[in-house]
Each structure stands twice: as structure tokens, then as C-alpha cells.
C-alpha positions in Angstrom: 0.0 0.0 0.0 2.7 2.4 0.8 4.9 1.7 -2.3 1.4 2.8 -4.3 1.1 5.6 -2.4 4.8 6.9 -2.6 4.2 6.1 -6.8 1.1 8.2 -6.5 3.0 11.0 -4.8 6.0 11.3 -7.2 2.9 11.6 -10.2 1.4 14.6 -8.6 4.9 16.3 -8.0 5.9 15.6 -11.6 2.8 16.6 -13.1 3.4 20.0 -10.8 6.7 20.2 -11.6 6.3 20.0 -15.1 8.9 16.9 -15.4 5.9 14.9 -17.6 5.7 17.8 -20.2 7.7 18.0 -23.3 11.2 18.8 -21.8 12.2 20.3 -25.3 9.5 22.6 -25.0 12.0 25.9 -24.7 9.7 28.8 -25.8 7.5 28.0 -22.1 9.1 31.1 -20.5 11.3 29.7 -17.9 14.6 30.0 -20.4 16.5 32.7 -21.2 16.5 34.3 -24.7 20.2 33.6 -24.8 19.9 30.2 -23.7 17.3 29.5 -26.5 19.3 31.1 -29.6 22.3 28.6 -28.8 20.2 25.9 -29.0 19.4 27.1 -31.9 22.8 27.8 -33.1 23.2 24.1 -32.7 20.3 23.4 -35.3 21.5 25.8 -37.7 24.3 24.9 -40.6 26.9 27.3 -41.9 28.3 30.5 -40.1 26.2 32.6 -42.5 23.2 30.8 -40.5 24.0 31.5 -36.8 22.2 33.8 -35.0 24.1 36.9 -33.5 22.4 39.0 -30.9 22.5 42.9 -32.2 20.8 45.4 -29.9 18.4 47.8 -31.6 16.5 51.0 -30.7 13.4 49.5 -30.2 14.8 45.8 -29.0 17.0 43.1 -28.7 17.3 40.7 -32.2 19.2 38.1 -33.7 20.8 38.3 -37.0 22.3 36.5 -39.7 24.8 37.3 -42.1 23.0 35.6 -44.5 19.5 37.9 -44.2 17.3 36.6 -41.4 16.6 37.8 -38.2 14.8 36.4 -35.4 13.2 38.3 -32.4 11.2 37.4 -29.4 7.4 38.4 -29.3 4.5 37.9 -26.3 3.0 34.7 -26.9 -0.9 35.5 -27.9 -2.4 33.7 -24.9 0.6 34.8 -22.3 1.9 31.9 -22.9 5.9 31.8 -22.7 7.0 33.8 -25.7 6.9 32.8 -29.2 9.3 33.8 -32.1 9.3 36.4 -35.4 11.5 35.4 -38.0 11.9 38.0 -40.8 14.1 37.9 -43.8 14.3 39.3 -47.5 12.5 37.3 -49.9 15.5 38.5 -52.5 18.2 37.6 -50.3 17.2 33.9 -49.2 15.4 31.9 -51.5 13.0 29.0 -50.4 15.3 26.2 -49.9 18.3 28.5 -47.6 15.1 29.8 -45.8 13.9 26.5 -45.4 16.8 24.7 -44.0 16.7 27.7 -41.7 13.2 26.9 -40.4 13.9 23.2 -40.0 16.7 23.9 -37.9 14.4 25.9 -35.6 11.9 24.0 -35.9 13.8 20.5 -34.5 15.2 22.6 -31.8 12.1 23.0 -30.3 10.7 19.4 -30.9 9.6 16.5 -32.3 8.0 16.8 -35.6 8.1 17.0 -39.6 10.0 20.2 -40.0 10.4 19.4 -43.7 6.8 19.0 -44.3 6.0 21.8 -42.4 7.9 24.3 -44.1 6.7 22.8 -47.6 3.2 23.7 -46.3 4.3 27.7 -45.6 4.9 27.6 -49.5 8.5 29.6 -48.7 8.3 30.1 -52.9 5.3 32.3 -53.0 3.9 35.6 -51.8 1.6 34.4 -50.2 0.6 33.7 -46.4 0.0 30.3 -45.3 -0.1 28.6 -41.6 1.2 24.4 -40.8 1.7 23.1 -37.6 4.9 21.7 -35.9 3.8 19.0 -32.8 2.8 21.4 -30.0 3.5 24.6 -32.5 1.8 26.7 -34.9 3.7 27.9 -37.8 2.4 31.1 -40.1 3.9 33.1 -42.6 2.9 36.3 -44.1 4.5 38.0 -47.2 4.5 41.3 -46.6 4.8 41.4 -50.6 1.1 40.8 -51.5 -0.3 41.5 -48.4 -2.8 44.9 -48.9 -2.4 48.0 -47.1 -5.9 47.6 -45.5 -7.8 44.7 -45.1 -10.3 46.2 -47.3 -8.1 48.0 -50.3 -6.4 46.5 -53.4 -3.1 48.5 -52.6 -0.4 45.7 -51.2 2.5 46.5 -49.4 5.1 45.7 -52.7 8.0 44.9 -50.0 9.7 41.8 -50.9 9.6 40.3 -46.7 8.3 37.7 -45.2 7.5 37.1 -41.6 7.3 33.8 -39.7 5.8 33.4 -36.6 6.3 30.4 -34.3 3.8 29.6 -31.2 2.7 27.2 -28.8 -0.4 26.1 -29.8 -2.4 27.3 -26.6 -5.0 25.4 -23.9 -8.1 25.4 -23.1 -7.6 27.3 -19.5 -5.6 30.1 -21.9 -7.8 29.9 -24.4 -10.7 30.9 -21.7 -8.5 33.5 -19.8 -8.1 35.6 -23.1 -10.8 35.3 -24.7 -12.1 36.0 -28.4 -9.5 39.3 -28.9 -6.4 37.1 -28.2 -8.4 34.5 -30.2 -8.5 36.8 -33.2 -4.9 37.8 -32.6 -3.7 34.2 -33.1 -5.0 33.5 -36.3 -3.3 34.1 -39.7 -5.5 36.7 -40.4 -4.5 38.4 -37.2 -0.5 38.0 -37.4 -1.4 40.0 -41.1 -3.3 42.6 -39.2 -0.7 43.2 -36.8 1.8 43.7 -39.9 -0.3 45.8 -41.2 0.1 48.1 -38.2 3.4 48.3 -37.6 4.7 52.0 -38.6 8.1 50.2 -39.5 6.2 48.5 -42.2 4.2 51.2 -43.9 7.3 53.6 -43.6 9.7 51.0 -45.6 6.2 50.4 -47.8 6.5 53.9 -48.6 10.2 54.3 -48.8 10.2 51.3 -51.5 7.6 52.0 -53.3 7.7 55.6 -54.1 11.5 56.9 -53.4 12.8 54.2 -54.7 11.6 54.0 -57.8 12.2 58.0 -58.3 16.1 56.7 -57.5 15.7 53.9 -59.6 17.4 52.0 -57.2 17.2 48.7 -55.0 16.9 48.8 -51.6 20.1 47.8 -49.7 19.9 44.9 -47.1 20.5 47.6 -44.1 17.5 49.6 -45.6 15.2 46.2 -45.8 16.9 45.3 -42.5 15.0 48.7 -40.5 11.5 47.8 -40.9 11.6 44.1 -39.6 13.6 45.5 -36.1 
């Protein structure tokens, strides 16, 4: 009788503990941001691909040489944190982007990473959302995405955003309710893009400067908006 009631006890502290949840589960908020990026430096092939942390006016990122950069954003449902990882459509084509994603992706668990990031359709313009075990992937492309949810005029900026978050419970789901609800979605990761004064300033910058200078943008220019 004892030996079931000692098994019963070390169950309930576990399950209190947290020692039965996913122990690759890093984005839960108990590890620090420079903790996670290493394990993700692990993940991640090439020194073009490994993340180096460059502080900004607004806040802390991770870049790489290569294009990306990854940031740390409040989790929807106040969950942890989840990640925002931006990069130039013409400076990392589908498959480096990819293999980026993957890399992330495994570091943070058990899944199809390849088959996830074949679902984001990295090739086109276009947003699309997968799921990753305990994560929900979306990407927006700031390319074709419109000004307003109700106008015709698109952004014409040649980034695309990936966010990564814990796919939430039902006791979160209930403490939020509908607004955080709405936030989650794909069509409310496009909203919040479409609010961000980073966004429409570089929109601006790119579509009507730029093409008086009939110029290009340079990486550090693309680089300002997704800070």
C-alpha cells in the first residue's frame, strides 16, 4: 500500500513540476533568450546561419549574415513567448530559408520540419499557416499582403515574416478570450503587420522613393523595418 502511495506522490509532483511535459519545449518562458538562440545555433548549418544578438532601438534581435533575423514576441495567450523570423524574400530563397526553419523548428521538438515548411509555401507571396507537434507555424509576405484589409493596394516589399507559437489550452484559451483568439489566427499575425509603422514607412520608402532613384533597396535599408 505504501509503495502505491509513494508512486502516486512522485505523479502529482511531476505533473506539478512540469517533469511529464515536453522537456524540449523551450519557448515556455522559464529559459532565457540567450539560452534559446544557442540551441538554436546548434540546429542551424553554416556560419552565415547562426544567429548573433544585435541590440536595436526599439529591442533586442538576432541576426544573420546571410539575411534573417529572429526576435522574441509575447506569446498571444501569455503563454511563454513565441518567435518572429523576418528575412528578405530576395536575399534567401526557399530552400536557404527553409533549412533555416527546420533547424528551428527541430530545436524546439519532435516533428516533420520538412513538411511543415513545404506547407508555408516559402516560394510564394503568399501567407500560409502548418503546424509543428505542440506549434503553430504562419507566414505572411509582406509582398502581396494589402495595405488595409479592405483596399487593393499591397505593401510591394519583398519580406516575409514567420511566426512560431505554442499552440495554446483550453484554461488560456478561456483567460483571453475572443480578442487574443483573433490575434492568433493568420489573419491576425497579417493585421498586426499591417500596423506596424516600420512597415508602412519602408512600404512607402520602396515603393515611391525608390523607384524616383531607380534603385534597390540595400539589405540595411530592408533590415530597418523588420527591427
Amino acid at each position: 500500500m505504501k509503495k502505491y502511495l509513494f508512486l502516486a506522490l512522485v505523479l502529482v509532483v511531476m505533473s506539478i513540476s512540469g517533469c511529464g511535459a515536453d522537456k524540449k519545449d523551450i519557448l515556455a518562458g522559464f529559459e532565457k533568450p540567450d539560452t534559446i538562440i544557442a540551441t538554436f545555433n546548434k540546429n542551424l548549418e553554416g556560419d552565415n546561419h547562426q544567429l548573433q544578438k544585435i541590440p536595436t532601438e526599439y529591442q533586442t534581435v538576432w541576426r544573420m549574415t546571410s539575411g534573417a533575423q529572429l526576435s522574441f514576441i509575447d506569446n498571444t495567450y501569455n503563454q511563454g513567448v513565441s518567435l518572429l523570423l523576418c528575412y528578405a524574400d530576395e536575399n534567401m530563397d526557399a530552400n536557404e530559408i527553409g533549412t533555416v526553419l527546420q533547424g528551428i523548428l527541430k530545436s524546439l521538438g519532435d516533428g516533420n520540419a520538412a513538411q511543415t515548411a513545404e506547407q508555408l509555401k516559402l516560394s510564394e507571396p503568399v501567407s500560409a499557416e502548418a503546424e509543428y507537434g505542440n506549434f503553430v507555424v504562419q507566414k505572411v509576405s509582406a509582398k502581396n499582403l494589402t495595405i488595409d484589409k479592405d483596399s487593393t493596394k499591397t505593401f510591394k516589399l519583398p519580406v516575409s515574416y514567420i511566426r512560431i507559437e505554442r499552440k495554446p489550452d483550453k484554461k488560456a484559451m478561456e483567460n483571453q478570450g475572443a480578442m487574443s483568439g483573433d490575434t492568433a489566427t493568420l489573419a491576425g499575425l497579417e493585421e498586426l503587420i499591417r500596423h506596424d509603422n516600420q512597415l508602412q514607412d519602408a512600404s512607402y520608402y520602396y515603393r515611391h522613393d525608390l523607384k524616383q532613384e531607380d534603385e534597390e533597396p540595400s539589405l540595411e535599408k530592408m533590415i530597418h523595418f523588420v527591427n
